[in-house]
N, CA, C and O of each residue as an XYZ file, in Angstrom:
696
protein
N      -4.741     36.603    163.696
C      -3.974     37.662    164.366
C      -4.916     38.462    165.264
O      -6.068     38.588    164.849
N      -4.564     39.077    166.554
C      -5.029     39.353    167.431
C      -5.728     40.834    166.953
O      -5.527     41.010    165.752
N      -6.410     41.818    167.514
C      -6.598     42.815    167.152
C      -5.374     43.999    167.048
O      -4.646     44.132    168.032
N      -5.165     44.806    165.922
C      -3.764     45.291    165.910
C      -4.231     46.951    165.611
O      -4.573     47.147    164.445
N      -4.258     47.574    166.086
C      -4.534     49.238    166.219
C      -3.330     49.926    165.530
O      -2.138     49.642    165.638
N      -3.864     50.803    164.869
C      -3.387     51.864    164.092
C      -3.623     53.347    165.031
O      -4.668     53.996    165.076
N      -2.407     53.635    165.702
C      -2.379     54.630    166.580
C      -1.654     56.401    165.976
O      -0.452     56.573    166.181
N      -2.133     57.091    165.564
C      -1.083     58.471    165.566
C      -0.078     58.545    166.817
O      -0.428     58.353    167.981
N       1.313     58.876    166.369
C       1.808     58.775    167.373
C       2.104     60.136    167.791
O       2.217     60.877    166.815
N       2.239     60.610    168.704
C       2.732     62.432    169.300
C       3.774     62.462    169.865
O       4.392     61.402    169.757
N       4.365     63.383    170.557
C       5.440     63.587    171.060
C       5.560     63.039    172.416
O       6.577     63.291    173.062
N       4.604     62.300    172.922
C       4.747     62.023    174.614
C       4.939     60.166    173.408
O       5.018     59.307    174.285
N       4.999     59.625    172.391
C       5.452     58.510    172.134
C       7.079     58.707    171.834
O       7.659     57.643    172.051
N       7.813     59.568    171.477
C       9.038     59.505    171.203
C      10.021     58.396    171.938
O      10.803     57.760    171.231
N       9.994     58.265    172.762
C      10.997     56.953    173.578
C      10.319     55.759    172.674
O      11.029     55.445    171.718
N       9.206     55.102    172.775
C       8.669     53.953    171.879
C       9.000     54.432    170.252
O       9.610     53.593    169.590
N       8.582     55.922    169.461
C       9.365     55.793    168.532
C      11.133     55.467    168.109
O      11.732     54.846    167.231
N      11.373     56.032    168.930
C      13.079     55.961    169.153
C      13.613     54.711    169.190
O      14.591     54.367    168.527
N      12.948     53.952    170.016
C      12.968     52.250    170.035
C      12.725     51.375    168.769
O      13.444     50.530    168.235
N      10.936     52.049    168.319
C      11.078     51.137    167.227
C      11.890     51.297    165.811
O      12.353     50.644    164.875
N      11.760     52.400    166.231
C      12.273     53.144    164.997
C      14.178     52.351    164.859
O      14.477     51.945    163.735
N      15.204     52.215    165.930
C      16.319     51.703    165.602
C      16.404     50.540    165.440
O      17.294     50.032    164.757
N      15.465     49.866    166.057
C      15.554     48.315    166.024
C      14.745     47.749    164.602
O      15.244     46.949    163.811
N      13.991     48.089    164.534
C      13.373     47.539    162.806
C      14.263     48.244    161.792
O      14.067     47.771    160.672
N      15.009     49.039    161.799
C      16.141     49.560    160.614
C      17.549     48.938    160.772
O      18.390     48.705    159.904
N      17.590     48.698    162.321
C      18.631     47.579    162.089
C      17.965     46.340    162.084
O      18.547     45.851    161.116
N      17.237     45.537    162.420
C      17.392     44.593    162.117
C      17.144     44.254    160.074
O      17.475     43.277    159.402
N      16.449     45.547    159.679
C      16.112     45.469    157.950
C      17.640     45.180    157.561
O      18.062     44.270    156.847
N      18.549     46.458    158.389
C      19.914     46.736    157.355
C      21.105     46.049    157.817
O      22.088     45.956    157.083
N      21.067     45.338    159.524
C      22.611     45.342    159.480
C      23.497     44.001    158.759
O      24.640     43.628    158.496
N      22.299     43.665    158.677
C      23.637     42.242    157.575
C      24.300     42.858    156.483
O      25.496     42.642    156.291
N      23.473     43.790    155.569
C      24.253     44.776    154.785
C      25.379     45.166    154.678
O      26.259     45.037    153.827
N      25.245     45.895    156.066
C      26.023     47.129    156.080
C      26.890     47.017    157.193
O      26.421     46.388    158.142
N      28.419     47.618    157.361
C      29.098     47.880    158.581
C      28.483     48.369    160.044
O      27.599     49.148    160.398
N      29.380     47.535    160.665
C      28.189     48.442    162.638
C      28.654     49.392    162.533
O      27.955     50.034    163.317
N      29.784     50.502    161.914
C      29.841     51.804    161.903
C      29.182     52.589    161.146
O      28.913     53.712    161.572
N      28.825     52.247    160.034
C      28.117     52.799    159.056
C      26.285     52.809    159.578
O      25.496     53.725    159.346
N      26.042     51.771    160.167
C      24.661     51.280    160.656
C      24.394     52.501    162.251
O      23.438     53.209    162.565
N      26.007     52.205    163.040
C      25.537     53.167    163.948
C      25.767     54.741    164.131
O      25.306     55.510    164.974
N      26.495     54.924    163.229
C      26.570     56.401    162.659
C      24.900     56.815    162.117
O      24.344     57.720    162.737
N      24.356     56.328    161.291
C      23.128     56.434    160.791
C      21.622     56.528    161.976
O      20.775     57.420    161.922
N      21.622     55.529    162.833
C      21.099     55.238    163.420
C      20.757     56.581    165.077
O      19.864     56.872    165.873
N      22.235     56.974    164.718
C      22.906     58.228    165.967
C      22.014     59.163    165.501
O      21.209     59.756    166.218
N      22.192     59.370    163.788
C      21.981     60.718    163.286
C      20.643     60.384    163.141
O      20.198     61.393    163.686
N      19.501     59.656    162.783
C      18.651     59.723    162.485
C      17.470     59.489    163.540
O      16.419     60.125    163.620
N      17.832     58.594    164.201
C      16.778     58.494    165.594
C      17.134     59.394    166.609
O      16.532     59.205    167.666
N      18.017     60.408    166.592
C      18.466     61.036    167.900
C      16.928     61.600    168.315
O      15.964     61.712    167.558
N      17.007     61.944    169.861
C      15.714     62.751    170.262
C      15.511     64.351    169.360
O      14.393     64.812    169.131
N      16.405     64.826    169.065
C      16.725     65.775    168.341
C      15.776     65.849    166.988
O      15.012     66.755    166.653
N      16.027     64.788    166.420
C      16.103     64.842    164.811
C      14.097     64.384    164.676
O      13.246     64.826    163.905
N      13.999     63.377    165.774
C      12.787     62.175    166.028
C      11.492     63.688    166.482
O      10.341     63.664    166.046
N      11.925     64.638    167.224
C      11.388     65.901    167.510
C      10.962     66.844    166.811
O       9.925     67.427    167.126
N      11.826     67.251    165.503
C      11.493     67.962    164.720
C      10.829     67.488    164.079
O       9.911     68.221    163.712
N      10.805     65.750    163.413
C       9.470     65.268    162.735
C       8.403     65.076    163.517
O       7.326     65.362    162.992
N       8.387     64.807    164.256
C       6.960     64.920    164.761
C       6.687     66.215    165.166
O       5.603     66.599    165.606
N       7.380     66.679    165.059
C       6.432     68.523    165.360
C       5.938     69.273    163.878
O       5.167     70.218    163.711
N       6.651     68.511    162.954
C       6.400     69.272    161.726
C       4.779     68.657    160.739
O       4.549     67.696    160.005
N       4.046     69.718    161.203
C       2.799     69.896    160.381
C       2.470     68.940    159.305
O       1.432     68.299    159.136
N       3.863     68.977    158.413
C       3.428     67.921    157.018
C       3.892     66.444    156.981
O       3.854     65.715    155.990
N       4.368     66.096    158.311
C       4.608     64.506    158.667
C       3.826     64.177    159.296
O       3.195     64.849    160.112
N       3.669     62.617    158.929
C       2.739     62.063    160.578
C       3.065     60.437    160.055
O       3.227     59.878    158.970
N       3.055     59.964    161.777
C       3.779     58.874    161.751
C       2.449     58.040    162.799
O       1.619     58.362    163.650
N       2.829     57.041    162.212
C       1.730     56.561    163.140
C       2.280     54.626    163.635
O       3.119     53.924    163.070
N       1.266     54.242    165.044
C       2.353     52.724    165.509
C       1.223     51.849    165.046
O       0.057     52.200    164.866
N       1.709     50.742    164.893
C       0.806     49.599    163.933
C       0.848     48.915    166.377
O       1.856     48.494    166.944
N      -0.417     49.084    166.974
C       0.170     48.403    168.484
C      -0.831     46.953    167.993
O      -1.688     46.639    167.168
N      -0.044     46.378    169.129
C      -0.127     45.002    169.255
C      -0.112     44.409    170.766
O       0.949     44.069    171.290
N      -1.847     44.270    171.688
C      -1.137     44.373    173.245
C      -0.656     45.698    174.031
O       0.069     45.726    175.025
N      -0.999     46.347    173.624
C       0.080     47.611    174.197
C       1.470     48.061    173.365
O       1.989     49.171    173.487
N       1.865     47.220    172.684
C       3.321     47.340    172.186
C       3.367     47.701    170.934
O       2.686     46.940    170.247
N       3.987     48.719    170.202
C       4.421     49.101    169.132
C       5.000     48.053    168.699
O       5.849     47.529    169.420
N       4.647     47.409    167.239
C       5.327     46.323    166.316
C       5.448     46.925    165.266
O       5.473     46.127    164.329
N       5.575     48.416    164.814
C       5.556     48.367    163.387
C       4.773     50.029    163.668
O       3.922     50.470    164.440
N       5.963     50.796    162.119
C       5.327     52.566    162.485
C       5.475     52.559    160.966
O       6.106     51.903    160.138
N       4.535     53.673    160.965
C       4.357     54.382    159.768
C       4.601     55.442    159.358
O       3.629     56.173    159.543
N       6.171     56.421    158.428
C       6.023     57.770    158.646
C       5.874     57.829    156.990
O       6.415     57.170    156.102
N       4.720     59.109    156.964
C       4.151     59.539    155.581
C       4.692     61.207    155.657
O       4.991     61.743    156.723
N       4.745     61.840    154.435
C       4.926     63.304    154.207
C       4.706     63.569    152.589
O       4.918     63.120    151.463
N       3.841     65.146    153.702
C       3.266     65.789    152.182
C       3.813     67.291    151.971
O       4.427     67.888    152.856
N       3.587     67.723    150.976
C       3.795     69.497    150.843
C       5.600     69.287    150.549
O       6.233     68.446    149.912
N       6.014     70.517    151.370
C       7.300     70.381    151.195
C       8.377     69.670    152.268
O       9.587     69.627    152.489
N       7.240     69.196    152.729
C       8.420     67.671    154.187
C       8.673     66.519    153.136
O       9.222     65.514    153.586
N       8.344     66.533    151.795
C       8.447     64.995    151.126
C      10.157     65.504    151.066
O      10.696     66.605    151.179
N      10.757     63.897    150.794
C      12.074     64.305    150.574
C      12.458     64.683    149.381
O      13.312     65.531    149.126
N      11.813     64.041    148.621
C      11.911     64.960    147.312
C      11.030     65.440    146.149
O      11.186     66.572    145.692
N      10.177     64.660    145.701
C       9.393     65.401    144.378
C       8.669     66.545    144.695
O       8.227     67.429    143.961
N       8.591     66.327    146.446
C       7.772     68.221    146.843
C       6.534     68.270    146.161
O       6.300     69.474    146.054
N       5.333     67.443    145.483
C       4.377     67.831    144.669
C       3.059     67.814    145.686
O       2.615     66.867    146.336
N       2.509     69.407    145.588
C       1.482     69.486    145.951
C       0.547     68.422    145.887
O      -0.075     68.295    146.942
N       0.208     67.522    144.894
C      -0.724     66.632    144.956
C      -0.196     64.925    145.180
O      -0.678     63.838    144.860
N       0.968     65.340    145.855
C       1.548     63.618    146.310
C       1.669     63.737    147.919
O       1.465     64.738    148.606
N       2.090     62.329    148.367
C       2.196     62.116    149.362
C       3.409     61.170    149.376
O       3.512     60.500    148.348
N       4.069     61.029    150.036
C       5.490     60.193    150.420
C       4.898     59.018    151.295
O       4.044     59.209    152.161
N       5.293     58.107    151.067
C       5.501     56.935    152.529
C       7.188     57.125    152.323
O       7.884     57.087    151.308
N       7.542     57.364    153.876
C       9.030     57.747    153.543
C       9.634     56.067    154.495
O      10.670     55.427    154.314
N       8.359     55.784    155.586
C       9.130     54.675    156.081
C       7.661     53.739    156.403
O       6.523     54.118    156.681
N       8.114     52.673    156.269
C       6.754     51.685    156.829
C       7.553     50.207    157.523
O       7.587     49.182    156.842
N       8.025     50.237    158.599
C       8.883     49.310    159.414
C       8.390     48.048    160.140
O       8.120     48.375    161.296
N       8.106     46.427    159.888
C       7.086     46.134    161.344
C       8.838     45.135    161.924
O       9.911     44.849    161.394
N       8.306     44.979    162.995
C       9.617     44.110    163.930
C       9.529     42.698    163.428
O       8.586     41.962    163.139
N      10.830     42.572    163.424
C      11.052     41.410    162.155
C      10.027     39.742    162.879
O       9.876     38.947    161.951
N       9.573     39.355    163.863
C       8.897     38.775    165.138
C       7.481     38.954    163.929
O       6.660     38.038    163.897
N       7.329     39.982    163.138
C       5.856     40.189    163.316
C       5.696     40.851    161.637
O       4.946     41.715    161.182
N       6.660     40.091    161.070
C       6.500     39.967    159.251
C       5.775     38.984    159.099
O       5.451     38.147    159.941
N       5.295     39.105    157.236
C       4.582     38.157    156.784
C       2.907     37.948    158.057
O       2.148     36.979    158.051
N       2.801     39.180    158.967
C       1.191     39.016    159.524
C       0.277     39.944    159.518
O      -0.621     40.217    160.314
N       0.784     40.635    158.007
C      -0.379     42.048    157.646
C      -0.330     42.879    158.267
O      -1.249     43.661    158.510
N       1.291     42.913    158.866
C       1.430     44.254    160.036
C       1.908     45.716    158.549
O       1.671     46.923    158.607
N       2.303     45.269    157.904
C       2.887     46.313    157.030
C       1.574     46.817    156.144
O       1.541     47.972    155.720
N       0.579     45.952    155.911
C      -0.155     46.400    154.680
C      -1.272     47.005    155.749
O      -1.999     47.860    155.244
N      -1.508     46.721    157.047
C      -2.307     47.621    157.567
C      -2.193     49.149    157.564
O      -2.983     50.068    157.346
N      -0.378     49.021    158.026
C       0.143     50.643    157.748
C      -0.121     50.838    156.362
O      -1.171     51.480    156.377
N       0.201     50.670    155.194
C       0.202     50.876    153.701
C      -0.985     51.265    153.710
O      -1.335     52.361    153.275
N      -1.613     50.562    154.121
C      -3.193     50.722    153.929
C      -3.756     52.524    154.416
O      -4.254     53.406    153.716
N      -3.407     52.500    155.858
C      -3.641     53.969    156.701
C      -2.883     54.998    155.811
O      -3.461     56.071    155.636
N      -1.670     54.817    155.226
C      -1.007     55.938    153.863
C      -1.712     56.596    153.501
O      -2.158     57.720    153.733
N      -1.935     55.109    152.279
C      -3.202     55.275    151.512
C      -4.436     56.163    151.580
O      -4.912     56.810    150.647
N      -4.884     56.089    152.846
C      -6.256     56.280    153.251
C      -6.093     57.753    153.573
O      -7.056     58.503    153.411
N      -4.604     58.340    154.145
C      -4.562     59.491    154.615
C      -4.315     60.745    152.793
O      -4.635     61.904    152.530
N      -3.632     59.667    152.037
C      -3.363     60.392    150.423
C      -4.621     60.526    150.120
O      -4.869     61.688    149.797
N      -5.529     59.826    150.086
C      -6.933     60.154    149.804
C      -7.605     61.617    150.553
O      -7.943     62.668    150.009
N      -7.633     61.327    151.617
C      -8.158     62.397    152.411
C      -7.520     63.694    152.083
O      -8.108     64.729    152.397
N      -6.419     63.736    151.503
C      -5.900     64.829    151.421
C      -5.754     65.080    149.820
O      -4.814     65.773    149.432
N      -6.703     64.509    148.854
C      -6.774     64.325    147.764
C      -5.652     64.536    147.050
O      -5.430     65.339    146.143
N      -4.904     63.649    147.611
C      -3.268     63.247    146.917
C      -3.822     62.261    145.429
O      -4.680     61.379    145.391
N      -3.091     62.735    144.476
C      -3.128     61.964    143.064
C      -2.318     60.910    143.222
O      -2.727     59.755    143.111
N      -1.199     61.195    143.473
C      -0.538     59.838    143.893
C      -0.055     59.471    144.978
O      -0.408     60.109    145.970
N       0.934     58.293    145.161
C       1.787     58.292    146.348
C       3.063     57.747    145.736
O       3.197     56.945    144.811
N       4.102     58.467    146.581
C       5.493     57.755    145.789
C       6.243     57.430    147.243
O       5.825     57.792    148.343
N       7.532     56.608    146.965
C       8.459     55.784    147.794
C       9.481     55.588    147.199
O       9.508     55.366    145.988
N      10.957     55.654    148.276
C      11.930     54.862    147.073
C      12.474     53.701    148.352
O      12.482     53.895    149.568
N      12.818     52.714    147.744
C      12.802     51.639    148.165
C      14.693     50.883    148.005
O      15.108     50.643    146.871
N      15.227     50.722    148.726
C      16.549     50.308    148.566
C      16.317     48.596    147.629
O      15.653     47.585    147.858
N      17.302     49.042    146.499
C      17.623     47.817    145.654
C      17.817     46.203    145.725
O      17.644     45.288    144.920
N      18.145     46.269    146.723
C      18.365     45.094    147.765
C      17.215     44.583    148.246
O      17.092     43.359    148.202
N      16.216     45.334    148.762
C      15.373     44.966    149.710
C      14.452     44.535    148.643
O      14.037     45.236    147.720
N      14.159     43.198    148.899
C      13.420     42.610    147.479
C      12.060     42.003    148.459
O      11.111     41.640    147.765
N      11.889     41.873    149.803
C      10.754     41.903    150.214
C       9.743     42.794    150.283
O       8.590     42.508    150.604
N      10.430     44.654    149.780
C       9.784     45.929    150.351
C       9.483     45.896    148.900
O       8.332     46.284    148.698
N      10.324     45.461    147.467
C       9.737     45.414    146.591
C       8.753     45.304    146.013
O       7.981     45.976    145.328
N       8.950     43.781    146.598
C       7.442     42.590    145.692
C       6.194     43.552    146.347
O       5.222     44.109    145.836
N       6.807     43.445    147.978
C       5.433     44.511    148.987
C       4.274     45.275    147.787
O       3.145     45.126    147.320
N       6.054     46.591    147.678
C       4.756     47.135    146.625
C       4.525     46.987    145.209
O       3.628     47.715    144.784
N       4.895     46.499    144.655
C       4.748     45.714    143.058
C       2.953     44.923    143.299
O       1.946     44.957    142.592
N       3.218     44.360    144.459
C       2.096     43.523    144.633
C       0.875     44.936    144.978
O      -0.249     44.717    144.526
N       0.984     45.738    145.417
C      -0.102     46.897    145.972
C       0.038     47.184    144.781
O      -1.133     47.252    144.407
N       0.815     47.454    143.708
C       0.045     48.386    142.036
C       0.807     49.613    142.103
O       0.341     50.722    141.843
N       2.095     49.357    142.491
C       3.453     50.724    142.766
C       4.400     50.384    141.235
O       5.107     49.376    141.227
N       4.358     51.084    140.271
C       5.322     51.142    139.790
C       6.878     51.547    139.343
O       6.900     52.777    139.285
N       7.884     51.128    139.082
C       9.153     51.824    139.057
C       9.091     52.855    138.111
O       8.590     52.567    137.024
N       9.695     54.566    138.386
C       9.632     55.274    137.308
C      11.033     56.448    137.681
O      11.231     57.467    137.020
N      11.869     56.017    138.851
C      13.343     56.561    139.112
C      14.220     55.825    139.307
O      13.924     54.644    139.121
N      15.287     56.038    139.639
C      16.336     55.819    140.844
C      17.282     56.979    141.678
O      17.797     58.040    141.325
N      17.250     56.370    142.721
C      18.125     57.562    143.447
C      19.335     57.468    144.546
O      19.013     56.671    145.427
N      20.502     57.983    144.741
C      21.058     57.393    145.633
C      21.001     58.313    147.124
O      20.845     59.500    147.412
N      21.250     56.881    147.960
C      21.056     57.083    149.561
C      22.080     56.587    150.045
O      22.580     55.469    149.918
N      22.519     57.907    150.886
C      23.891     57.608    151.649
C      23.847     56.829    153.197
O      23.176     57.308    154.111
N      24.656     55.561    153.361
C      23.992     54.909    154.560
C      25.851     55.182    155.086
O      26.586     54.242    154.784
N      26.296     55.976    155.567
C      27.585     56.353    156.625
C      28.423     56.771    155.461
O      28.547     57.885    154.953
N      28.921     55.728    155.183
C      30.143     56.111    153.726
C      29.743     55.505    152.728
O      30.405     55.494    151.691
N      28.527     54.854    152.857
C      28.919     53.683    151.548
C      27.334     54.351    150.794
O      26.339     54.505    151.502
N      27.331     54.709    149.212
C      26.289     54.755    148.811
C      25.331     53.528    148.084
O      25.491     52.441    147.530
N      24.508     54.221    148.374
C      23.214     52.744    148.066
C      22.148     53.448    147.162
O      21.705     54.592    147.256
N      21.790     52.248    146.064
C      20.751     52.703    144.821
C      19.486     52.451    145.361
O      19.209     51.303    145.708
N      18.573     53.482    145.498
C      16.757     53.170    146.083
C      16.219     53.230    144.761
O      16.645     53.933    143.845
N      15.274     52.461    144.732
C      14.762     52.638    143.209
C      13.375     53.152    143.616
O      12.840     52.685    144.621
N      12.841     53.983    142.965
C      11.654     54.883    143.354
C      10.477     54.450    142.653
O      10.549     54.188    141.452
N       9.004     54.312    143.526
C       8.234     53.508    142.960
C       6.970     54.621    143.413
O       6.913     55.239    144.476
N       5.936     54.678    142.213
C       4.794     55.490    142.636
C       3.347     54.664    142.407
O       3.206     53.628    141.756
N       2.397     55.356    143.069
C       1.058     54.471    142.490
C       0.176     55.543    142.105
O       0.345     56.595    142.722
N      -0.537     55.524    141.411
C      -1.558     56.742    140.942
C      -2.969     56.091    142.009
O      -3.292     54.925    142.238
N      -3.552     57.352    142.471
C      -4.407     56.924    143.114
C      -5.977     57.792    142.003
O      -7.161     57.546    142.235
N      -5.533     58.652    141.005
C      -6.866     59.216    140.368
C      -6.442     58.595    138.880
O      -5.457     58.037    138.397
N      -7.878     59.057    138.400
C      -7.563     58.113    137.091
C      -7.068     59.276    136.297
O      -6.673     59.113    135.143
């Protein structure tokens, strides 16, 4: 594989986030799910609006796995009180880790996993947690195979229809 850069992304990337960001969540979800349910979601969550306030907010950071010039794959992490939920001072969230389906299975995801990682450290995070939709049995094994174990479940609303994420953490101190 060619050389693949791990970029922070800022607010002059928003159009390339906006891009990658709908197209790797649909192509993860839409066999799933209804095109209304997929583009209701997709409205509300990538709008320039919504894509703005996370990247302006202090305790997120998202970063592009490039390839050539081109975003294949982003990374958004959150700590403090931007996690979506356990809020613990000494954790860190991977809330999304996406690569374009063209560019699975080529260490585009575990490079991002990897930069998480590296940023929970720096910020002497004890752990890191994720919840992971039930279904998705590739994002599973992903992290089963990194040393993430199951210790929730939670539900996530995708338009009308609810969906079980099962929540997986890794201890990073002993």
């Amino acid at each position: 594989m060619e050389d693949i850069h791990i970029n922070k992304i800022t607010l002059d990337d928003i159009d390339q986030l906006q891009k990658i960001g709908r197209q790797t969540f649909y192509e993860t979800f839409s066999e799933y799910n209804s095109e209304e349910n997929m583009q209701t979601y997709l409205d509300e969550k990538f709008s320039k609006e919504k894509l703005t306030e996370e990247l302006t907010n202090k305790n997120s950071e998202f970063y592009f796995a490039v390839l050539n010039d081109n975003a294949i794959g982003y990374l958004k992490i959150n700590f403090g009180e931007s996690q979506t939920e356990m809020q613990d001072e000494k954790s860190l969230e991977i809330e999304r880790i996406y690569v374009s389906k063209e560019f699975h299975g080529k260490k585009v995801g575990q490079l991002l996993y990897e930069k998480a990682i590296q940023t929970a450290k720096e910020k002497n995070a004890d752990y890191v947690w994720l919840g992971v939709w039930e279904e998705n049995h590739r994002a599973l094994s992903f992290y089963k195979k990194n040393g993430f174990v199951e210790f929730d479940k939670h539900i996530f609303r995708l338009g009308n229809d609810e969906q079980t994420d099962i929540m997986m953490k890794l201890k990073l101190t002993e």
